[in-house]
N, C-alpha and C positions, 0 to 999 in steps of 0.2 A: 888789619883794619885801615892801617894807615894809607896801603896801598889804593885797597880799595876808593878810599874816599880823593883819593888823586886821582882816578881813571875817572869817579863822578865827577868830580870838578870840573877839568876838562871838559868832559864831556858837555855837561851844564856851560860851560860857555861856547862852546862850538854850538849848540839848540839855538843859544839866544844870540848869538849872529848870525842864524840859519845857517851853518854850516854844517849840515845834515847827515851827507855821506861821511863826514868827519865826526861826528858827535855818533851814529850810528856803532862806528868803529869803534870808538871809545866805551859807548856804552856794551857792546858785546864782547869785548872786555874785562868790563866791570863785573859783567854777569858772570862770565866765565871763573872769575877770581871767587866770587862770592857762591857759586854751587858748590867750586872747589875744596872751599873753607866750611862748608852750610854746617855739617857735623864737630870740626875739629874747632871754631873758634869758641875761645874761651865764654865768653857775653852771649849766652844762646839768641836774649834780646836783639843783638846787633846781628847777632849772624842770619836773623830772620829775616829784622828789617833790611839788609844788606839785599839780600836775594828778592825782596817785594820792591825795591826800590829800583831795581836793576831794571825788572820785569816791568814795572808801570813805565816807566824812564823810556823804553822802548816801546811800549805801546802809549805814549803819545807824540813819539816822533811819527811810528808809521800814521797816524790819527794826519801830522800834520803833512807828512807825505801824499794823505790821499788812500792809504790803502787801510780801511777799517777792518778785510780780514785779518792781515798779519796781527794790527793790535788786540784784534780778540782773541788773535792764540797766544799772544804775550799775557793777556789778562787770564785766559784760561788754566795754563801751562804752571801758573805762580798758585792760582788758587787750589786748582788740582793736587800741587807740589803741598801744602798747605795741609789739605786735608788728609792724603796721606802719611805726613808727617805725623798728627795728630794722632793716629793710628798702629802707629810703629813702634811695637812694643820693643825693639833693640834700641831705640834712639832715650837719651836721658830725656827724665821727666821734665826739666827746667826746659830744655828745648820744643818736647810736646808741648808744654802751656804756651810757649811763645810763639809757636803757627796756630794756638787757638786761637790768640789776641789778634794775631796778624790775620790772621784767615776770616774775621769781622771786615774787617778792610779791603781784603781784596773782593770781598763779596758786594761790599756796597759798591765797590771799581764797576765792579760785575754790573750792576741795578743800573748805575748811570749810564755805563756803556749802553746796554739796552733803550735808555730815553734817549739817547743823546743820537745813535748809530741803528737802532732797529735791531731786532733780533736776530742772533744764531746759532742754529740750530747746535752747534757744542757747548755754548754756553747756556743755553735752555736743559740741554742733557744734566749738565756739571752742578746748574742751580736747583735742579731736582734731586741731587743726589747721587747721580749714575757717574762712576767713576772709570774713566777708561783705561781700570789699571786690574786683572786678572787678581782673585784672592782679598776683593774687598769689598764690603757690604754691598748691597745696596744701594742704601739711603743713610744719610748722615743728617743729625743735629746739625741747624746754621748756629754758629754763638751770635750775640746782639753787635750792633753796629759801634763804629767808633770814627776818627779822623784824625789824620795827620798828612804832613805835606810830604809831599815827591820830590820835589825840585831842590 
């Protein structure tokens, strides 16, 4: 975890110097650390947040790039990751409640991105339920919303 939260660091001050293509790097990265880790870290809690923070982190640099679809596949790709988590009868239970909690969140990411950027059509799939992942429902239960910071 320790790591991780280095590569965030970083990365969080390369953003907030606009140093973009460096913050970019950093945070894909961080992302990479924290898929890596998603099953094996001890704090299922951290290991969720870790991978939702990576993924928003990244979709609002592309946001601030200019390019709203790549942040919609960052926002999708996490909540997606999420929901099938939730799902995955191999993965420990402590880890499934913690993409349930987390998966409130990326969904509200979801809501805003749509007011804020306009709709698209993957994320209109993904908020209905449709999972672009072979062997799974559906439609899925949303859990209720919540908030916490990214940055």
């Amino acid at each position: 975890m320790q790591h991780w939260k280095h590569l965030i660091g970083r990365a969080n001050g390369h953003f907030e110097r606009g140093e973009l293509a460096e913050a970019r790097e950093q945070y894909l990265q961080a992302l990479a650390w924290a898929q890596t880790l998603f099953e094996r870290w001890p704090e299922p809690d951290e290991a969720v947040a870790a991978c939702v923070i990576s993924h928003l982190n990244l979709a609002d640099l592309h946001i601030r790039l200019g390019q709203p679809e790549e942040s919609a596949e960052y926002l999708c790709a996490i909540h997606q990751r999420l929901l099938l988590a939730v799902h995955d009868l191999r993965l420990a239970p402590a880890l499934r409640q913690a993409a349930l909690r987390h998966g409130s969140h990326t969904r509200t990411e979801l809501l805003g991105f749509i007011r804020e950027q306009g709709e698209f059509p993957r994320i209109t799939r993904l908020l209905a339920g449709h999972l672009e992942a072979p062997g799974y429902p559906p439609a899925l239960e949303q859990p209720p919303t919540h908030r916490y910071g990214v940055h």
